[in-house]
PyMOL Python script that loads the backbone (N, CA, C, O; Angstrom):
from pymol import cmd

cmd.read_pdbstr("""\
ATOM      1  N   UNK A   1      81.417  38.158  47.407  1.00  0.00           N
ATOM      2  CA  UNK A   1      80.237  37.919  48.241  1.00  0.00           C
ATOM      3  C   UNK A   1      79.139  37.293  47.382  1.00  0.00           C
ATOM      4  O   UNK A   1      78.924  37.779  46.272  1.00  0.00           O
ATOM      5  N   UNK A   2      78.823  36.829  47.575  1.00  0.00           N
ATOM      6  CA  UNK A   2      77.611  35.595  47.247  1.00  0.00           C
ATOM      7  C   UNK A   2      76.439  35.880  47.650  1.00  0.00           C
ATOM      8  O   UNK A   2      76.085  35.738  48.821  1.00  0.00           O
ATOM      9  N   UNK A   3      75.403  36.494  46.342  1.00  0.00           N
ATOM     10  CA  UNK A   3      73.617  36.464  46.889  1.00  0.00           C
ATOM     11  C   UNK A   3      73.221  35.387  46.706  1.00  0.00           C
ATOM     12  O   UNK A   3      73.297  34.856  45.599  1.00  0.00           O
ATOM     13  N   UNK A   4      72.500  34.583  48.157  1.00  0.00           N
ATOM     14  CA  UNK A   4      71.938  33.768  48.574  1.00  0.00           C
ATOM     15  C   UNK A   4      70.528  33.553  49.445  1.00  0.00           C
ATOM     16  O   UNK A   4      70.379  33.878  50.623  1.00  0.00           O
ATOM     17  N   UNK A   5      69.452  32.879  48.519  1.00  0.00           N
ATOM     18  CA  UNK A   5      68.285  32.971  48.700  1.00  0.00           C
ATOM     19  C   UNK A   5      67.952  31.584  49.166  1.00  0.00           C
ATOM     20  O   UNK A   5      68.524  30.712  48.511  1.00  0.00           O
ATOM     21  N   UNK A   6      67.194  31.170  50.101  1.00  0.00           N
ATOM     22  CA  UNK A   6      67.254  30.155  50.562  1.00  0.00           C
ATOM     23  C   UNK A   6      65.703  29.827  50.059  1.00  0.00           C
ATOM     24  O   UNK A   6      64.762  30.531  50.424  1.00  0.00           O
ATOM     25  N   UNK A   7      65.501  28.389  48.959  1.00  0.00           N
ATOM     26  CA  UNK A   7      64.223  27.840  48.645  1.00  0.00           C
ATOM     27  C   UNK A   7      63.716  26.834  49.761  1.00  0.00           C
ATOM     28  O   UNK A   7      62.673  26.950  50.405  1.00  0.00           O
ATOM     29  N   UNK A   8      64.360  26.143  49.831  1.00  0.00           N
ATOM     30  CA  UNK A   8      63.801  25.102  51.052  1.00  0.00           C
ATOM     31  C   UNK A   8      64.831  24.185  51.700  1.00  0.00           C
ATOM     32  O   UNK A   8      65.958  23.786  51.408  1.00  0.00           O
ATOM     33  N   UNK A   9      63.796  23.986  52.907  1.00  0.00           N
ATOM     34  CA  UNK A   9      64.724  23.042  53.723  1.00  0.00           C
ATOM     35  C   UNK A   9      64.246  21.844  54.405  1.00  0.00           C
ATOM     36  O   UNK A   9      63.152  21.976  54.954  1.00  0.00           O
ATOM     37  N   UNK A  10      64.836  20.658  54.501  1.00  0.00           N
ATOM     38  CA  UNK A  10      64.105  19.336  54.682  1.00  0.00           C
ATOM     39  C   UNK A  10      64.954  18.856  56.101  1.00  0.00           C
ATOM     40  O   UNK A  10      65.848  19.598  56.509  1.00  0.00           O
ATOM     41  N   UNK A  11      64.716  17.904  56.648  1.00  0.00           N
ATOM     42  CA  UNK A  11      65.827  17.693  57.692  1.00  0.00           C
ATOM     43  C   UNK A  11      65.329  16.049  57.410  1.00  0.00           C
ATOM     44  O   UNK A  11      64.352  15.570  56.835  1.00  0.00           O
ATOM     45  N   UNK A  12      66.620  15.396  58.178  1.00  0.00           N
ATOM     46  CA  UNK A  12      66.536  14.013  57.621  1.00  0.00           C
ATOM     47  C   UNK A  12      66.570  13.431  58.948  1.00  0.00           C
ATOM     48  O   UNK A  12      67.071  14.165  59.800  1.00  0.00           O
ATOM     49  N   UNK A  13      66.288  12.649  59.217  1.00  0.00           N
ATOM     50  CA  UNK A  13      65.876  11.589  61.157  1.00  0.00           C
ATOM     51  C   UNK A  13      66.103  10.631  60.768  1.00  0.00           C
ATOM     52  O   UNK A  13      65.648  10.113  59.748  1.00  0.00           O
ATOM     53  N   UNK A  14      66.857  10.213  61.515  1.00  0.00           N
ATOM     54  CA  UNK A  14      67.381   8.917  61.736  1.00  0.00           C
ATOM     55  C   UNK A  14      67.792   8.484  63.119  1.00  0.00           C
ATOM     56  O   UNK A  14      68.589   9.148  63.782  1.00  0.00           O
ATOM     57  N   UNK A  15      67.183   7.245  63.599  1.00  0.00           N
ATOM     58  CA  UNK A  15      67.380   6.989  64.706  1.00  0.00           C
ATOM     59  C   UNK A  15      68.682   6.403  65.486  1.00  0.00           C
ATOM     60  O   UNK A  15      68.993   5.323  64.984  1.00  0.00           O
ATOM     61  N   UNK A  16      69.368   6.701  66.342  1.00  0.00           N
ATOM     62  CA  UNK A  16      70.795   6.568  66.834  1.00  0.00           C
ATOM     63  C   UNK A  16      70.672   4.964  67.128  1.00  0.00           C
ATOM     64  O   UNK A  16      71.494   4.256  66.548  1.00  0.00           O
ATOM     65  N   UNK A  17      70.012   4.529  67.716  1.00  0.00           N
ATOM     66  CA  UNK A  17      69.774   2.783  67.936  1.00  0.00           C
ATOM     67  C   UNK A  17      69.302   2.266  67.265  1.00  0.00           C
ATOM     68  O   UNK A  17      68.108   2.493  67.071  1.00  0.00           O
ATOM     69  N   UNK A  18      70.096   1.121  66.423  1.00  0.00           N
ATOM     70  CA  UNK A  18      70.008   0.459  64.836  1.00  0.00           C
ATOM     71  C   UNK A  18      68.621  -0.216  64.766  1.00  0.00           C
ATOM     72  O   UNK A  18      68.498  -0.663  65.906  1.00  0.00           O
ATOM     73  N   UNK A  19      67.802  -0.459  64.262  1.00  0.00           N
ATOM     74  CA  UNK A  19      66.553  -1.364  64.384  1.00  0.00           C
ATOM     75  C   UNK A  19      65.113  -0.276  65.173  1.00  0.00           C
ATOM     76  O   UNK A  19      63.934  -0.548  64.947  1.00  0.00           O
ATOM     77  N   UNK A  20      65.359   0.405  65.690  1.00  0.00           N
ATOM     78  CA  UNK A  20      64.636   0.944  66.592  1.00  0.00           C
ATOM     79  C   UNK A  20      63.736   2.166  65.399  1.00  0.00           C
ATOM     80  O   UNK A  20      64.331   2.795  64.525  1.00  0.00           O
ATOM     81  N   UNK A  21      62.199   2.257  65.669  1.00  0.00           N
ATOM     82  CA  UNK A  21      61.504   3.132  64.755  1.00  0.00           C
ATOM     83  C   UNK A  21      61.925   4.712  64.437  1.00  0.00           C
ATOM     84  O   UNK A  21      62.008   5.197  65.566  1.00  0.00           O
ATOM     85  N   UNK A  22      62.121   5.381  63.826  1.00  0.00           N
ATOM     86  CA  UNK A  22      62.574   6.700  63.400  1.00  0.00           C
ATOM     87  C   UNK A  22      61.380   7.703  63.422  1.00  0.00           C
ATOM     88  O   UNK A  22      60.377   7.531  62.729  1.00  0.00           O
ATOM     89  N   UNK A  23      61.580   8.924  64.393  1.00  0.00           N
ATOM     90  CA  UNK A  23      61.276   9.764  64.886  1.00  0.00           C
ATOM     91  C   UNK A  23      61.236  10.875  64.789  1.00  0.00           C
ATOM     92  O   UNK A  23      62.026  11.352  65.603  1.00  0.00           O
ATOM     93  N   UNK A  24      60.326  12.263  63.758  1.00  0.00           N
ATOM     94  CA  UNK A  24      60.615  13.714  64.365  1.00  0.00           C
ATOM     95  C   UNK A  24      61.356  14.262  65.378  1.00  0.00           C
ATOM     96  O   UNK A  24      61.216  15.475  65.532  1.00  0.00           O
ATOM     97  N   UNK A  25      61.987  13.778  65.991  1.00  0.00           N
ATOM     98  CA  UNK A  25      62.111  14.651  67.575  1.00  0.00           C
ATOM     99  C   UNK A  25      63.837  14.778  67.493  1.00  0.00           C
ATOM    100  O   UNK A  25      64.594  14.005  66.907  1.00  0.00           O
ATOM    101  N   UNK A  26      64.088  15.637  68.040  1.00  0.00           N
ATOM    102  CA  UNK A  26      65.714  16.223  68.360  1.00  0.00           C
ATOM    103  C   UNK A  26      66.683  15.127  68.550  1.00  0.00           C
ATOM    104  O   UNK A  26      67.731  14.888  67.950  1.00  0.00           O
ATOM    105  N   UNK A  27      66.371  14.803  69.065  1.00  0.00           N
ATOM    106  CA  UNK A  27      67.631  13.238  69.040  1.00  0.00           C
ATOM    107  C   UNK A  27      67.897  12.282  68.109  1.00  0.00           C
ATOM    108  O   UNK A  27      68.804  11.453  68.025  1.00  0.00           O
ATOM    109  N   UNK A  28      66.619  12.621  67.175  1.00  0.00           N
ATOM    110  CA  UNK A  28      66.632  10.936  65.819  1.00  0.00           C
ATOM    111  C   UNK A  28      67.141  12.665  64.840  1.00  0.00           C
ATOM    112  O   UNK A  28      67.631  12.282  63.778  1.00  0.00           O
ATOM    113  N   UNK A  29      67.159  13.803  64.871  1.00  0.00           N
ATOM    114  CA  UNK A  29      68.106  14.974  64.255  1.00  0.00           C
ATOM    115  C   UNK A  29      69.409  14.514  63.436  1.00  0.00           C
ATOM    116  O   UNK A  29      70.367  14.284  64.174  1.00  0.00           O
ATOM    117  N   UNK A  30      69.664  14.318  61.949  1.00  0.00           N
ATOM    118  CA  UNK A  30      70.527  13.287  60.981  1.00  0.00           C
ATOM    119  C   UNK A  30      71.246  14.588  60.377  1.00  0.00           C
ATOM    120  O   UNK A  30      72.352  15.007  60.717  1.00  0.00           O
ATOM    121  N   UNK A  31      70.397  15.140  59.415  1.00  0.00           N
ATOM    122  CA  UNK A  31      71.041  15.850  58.553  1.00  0.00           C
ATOM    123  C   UNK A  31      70.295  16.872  58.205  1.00  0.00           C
ATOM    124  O   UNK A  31      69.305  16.842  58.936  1.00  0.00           O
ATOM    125  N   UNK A  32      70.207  18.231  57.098  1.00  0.00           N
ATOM    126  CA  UNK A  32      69.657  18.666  56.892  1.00  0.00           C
ATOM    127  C   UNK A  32      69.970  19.126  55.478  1.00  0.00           C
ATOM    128  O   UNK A  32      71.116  19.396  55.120  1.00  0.00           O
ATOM    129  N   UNK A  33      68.748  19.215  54.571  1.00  0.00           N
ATOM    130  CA  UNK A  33      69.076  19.354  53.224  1.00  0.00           C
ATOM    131  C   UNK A  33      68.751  20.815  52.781  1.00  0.00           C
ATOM    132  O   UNK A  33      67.970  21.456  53.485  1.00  0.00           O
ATOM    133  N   UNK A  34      69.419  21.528  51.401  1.00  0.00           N
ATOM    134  CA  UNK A  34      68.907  22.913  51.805  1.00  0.00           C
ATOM    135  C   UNK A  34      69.136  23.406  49.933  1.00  0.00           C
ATOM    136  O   UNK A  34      70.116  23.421  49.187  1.00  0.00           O
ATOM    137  N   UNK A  35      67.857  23.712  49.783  1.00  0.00           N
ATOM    138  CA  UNK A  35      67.617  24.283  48.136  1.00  0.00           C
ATOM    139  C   UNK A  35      67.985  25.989  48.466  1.00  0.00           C
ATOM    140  O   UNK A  35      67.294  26.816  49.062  1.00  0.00           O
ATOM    141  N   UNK A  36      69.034  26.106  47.976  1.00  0.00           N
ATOM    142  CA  UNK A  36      69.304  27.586  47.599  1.00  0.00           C
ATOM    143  C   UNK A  36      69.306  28.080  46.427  1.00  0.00           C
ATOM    144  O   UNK A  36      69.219  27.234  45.537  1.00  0.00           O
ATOM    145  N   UNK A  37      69.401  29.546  45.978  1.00  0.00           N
ATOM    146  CA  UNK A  37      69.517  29.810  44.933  1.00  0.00           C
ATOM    147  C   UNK A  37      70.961  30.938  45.393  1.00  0.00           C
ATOM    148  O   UNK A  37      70.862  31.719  46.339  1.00  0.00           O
ATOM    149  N   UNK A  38      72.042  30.841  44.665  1.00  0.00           N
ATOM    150  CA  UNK A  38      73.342  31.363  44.708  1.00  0.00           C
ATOM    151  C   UNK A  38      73.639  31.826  43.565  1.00  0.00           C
ATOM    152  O   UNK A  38      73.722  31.036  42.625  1.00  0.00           O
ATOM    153  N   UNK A  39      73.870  33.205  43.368  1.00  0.00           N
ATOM    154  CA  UNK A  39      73.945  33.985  42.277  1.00  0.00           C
ATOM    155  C   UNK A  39      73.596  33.787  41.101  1.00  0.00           C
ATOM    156  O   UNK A  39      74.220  33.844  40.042  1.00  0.00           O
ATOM    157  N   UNK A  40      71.701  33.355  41.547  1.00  0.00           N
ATOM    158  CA  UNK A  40      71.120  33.203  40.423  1.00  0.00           C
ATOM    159  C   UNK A  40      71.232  31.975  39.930  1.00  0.00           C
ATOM    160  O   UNK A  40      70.987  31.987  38.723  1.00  0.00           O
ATOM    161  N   UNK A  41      71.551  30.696  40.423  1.00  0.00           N
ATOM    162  CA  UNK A  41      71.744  29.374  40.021  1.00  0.00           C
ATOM    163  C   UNK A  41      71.146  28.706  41.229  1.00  0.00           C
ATOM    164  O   UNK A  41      71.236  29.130  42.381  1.00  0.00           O
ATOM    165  N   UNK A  42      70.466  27.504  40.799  1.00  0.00           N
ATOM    166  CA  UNK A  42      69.382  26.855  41.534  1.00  0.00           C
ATOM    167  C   UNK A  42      70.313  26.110  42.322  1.00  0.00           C
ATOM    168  O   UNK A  42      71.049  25.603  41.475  1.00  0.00           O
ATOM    169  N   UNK A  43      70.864  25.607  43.888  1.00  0.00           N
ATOM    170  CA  UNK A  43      71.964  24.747  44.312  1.00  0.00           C
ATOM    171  C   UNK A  43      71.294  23.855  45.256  1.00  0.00           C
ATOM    172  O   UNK A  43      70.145  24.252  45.454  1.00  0.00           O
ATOM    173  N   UNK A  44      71.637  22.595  46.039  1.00  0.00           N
ATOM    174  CA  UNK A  44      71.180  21.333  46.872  1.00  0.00           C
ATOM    175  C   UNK A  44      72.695  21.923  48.071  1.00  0.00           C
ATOM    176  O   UNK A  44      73.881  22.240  47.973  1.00  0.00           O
ATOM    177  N   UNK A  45      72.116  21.841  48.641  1.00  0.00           N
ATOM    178  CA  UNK A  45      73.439  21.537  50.168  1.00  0.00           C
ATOM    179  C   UNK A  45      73.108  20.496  51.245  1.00  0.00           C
ATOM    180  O   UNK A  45      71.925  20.450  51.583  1.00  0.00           O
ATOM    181  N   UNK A  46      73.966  19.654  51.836  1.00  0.00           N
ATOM    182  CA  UNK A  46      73.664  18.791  52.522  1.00  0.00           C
ATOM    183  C   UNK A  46      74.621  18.820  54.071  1.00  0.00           C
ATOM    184  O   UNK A  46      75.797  18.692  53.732  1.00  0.00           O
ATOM    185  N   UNK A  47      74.551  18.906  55.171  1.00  0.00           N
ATOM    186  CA  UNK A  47      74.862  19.420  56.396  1.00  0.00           C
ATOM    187  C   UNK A  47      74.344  18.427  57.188  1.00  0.00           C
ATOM    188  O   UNK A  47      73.149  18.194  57.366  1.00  0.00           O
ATOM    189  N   UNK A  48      75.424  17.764  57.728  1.00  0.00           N
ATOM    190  CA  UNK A  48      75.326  16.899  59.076  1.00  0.00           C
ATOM    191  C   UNK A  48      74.464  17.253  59.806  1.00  0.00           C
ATOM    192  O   UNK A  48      73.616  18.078  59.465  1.00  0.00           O
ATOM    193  N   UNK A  49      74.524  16.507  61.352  1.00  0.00           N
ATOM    194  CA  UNK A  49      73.918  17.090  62.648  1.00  0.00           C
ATOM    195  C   UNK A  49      75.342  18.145  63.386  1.00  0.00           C
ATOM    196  O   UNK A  49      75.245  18.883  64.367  1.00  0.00           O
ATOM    197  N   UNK A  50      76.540  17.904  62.571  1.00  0.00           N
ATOM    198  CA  UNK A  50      77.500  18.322  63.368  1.00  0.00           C
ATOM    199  C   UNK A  50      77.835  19.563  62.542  1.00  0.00           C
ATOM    200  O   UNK A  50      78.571  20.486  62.893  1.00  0.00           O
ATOM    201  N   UNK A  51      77.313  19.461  61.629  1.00  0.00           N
ATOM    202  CA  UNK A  51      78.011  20.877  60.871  1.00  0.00           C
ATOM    203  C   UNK A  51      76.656  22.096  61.293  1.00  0.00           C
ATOM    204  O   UNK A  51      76.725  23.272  61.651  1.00  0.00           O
ATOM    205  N   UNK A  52      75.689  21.343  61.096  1.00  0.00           N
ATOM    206  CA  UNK A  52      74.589  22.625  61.153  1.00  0.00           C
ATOM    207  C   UNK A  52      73.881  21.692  62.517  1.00  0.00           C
ATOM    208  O   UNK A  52      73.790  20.470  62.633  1.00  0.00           O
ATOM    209  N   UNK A  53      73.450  22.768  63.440  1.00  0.00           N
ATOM    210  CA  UNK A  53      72.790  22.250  64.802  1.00  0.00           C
ATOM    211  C   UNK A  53      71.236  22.258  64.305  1.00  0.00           C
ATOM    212  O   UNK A  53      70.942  22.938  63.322  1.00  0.00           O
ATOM    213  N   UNK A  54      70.161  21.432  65.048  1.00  0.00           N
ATOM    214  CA  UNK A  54      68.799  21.011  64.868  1.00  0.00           C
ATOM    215  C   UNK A  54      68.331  22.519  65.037  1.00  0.00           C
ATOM    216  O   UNK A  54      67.289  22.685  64.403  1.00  0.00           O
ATOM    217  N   UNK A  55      68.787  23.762  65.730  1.00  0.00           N
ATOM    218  CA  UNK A  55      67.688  24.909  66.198  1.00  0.00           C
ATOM    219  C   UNK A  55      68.509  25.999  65.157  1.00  0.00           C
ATOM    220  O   UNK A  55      68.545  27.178  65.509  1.00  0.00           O
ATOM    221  N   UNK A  56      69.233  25.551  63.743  1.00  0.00           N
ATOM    222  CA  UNK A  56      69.784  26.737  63.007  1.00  0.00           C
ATOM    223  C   UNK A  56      68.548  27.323  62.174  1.00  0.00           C
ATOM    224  O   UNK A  56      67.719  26.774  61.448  1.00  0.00           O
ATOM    225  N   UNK A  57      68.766  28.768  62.597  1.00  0.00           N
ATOM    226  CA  UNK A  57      67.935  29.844  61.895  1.00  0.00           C
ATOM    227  C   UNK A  57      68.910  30.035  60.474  1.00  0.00           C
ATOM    228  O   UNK A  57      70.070  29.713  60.220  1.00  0.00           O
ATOM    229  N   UNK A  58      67.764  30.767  59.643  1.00  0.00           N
ATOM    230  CA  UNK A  58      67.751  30.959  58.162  1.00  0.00           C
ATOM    231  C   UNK A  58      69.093  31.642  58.177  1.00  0.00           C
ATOM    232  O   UNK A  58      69.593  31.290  57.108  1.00  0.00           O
ATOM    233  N   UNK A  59      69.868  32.346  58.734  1.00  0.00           N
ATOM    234  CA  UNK A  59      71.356  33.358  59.342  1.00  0.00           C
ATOM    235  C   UNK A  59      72.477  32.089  59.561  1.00  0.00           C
ATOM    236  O   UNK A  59      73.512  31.965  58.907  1.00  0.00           O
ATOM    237  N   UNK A  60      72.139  31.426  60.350  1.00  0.00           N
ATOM    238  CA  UNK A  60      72.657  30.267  60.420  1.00  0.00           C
ATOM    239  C   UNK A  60      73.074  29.402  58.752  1.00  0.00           C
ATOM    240  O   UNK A  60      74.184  29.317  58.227  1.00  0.00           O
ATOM    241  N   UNK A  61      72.059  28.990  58.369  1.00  0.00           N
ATOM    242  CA  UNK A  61      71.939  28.118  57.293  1.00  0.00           C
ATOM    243  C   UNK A  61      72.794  29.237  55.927  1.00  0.00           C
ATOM    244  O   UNK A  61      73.585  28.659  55.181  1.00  0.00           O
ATOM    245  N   UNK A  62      72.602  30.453  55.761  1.00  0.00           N
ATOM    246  CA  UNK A  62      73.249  30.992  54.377  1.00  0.00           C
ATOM    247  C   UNK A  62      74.175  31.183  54.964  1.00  0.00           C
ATOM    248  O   UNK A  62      75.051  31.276  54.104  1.00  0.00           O
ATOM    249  N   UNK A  63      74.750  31.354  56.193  1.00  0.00           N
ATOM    250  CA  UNK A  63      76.283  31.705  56.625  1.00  0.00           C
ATOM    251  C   UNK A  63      77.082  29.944  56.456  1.00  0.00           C
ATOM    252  O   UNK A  63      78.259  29.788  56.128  1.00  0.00           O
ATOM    253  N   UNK A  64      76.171  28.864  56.748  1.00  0.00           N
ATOM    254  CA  UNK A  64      77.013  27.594  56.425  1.00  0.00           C
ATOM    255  C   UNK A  64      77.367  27.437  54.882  1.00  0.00           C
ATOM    256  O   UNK A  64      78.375  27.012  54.317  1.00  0.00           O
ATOM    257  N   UNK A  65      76.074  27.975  54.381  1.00  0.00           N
ATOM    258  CA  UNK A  65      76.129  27.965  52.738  1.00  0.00           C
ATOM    259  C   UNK A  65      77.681  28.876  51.989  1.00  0.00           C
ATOM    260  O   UNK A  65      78.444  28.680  51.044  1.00  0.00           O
ATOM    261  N   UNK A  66      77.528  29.836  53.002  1.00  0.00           N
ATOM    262  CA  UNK A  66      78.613  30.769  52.417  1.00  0.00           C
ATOM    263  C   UNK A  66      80.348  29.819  52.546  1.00  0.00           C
ATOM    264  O   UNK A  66      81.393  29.792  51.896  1.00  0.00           O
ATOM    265  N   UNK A  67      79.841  29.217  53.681  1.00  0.00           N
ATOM    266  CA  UNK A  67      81.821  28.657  54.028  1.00  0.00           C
ATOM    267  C   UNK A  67      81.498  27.241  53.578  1.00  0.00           C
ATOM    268  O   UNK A  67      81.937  26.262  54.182  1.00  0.00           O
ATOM    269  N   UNK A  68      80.528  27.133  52.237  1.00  0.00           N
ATOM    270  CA  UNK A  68      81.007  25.640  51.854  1.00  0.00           C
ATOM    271  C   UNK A  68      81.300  26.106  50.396  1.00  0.00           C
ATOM    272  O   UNK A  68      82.061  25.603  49.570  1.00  0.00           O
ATOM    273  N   UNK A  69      80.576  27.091  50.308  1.00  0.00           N
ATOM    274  CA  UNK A  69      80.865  27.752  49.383  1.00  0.00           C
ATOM    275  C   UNK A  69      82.508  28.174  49.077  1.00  0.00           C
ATOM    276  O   UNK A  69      83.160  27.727  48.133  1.00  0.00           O
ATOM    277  N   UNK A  70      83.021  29.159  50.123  1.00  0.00           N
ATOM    278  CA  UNK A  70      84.059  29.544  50.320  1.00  0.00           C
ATOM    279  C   UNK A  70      85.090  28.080  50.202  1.00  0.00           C
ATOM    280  O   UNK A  70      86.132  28.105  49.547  1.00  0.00           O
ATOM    281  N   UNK A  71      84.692  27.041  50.818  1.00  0.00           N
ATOM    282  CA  UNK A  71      85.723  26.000  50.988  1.00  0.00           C
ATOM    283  C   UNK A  71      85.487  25.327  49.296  1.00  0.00           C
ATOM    284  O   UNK A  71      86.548  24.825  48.924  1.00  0.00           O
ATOM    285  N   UNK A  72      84.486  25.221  48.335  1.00  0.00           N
ATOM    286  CA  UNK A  72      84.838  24.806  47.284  1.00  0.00           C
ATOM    287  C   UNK A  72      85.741  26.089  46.665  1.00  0.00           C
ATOM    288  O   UNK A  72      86.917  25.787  46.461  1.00  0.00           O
ATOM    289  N   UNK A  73      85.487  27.028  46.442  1.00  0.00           N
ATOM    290  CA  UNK A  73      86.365  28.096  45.665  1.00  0.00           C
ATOM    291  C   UNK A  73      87.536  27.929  46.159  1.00  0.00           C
ATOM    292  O   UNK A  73      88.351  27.535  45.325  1.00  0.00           O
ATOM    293  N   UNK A  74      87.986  28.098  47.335  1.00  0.00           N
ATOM    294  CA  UNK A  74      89.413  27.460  47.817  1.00  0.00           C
ATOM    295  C   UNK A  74      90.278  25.993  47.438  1.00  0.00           C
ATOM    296  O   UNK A  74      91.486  25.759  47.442  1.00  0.00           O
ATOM    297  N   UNK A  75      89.164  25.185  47.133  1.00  0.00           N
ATOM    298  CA  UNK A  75      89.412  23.917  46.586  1.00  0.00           C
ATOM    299  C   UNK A  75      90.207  24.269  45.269  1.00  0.00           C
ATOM    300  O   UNK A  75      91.431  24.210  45.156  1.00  0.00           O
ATOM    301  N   UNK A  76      89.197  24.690  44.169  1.00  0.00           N
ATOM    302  CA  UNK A  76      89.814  24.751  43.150  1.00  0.00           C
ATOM    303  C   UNK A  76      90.984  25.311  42.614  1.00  0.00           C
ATOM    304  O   UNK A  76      91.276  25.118  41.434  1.00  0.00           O
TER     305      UNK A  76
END
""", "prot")
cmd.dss("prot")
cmd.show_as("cartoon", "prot")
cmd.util.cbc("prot")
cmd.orient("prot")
């Protein structure tokens, strides 16, 4: 099990129609970036619109952290 402290989180917008101005709002919703700290080591995570949804709570976000987590340790 993995202690995980969540430092910050940024979200990235990008607009779905090429040329068209880029927007705060739920639909221009890209990606989301996420400073954790994981057993004491400073980490970056990066999460689609499809992996993590625009309305994920902090429960949300360390439980994605945990199964990317889980999927690199399985990697190796």
């Amino acid at each position: 099990m993995n202690e995980i402290t969540l430092k910050a989180s940024y979200i990235q917008w990008k607009n779905p129609i090429l040329g068209q101005p880029t927007r705060p709002v739920r639909e221009h919703y890209y990606a989301r970036r996420i400073v954790a700290i994981v057993n004491g080591e400073e980490r970056q995570f990066r999460f689609l619109n499809t992996e993590l949804p625009f309305e994920a709570t902090e429960e949300d976000m360390i439980a994605a952290i945990e199964q990317k987590e889980e999927q690199h340790t399985n990697a190796e």
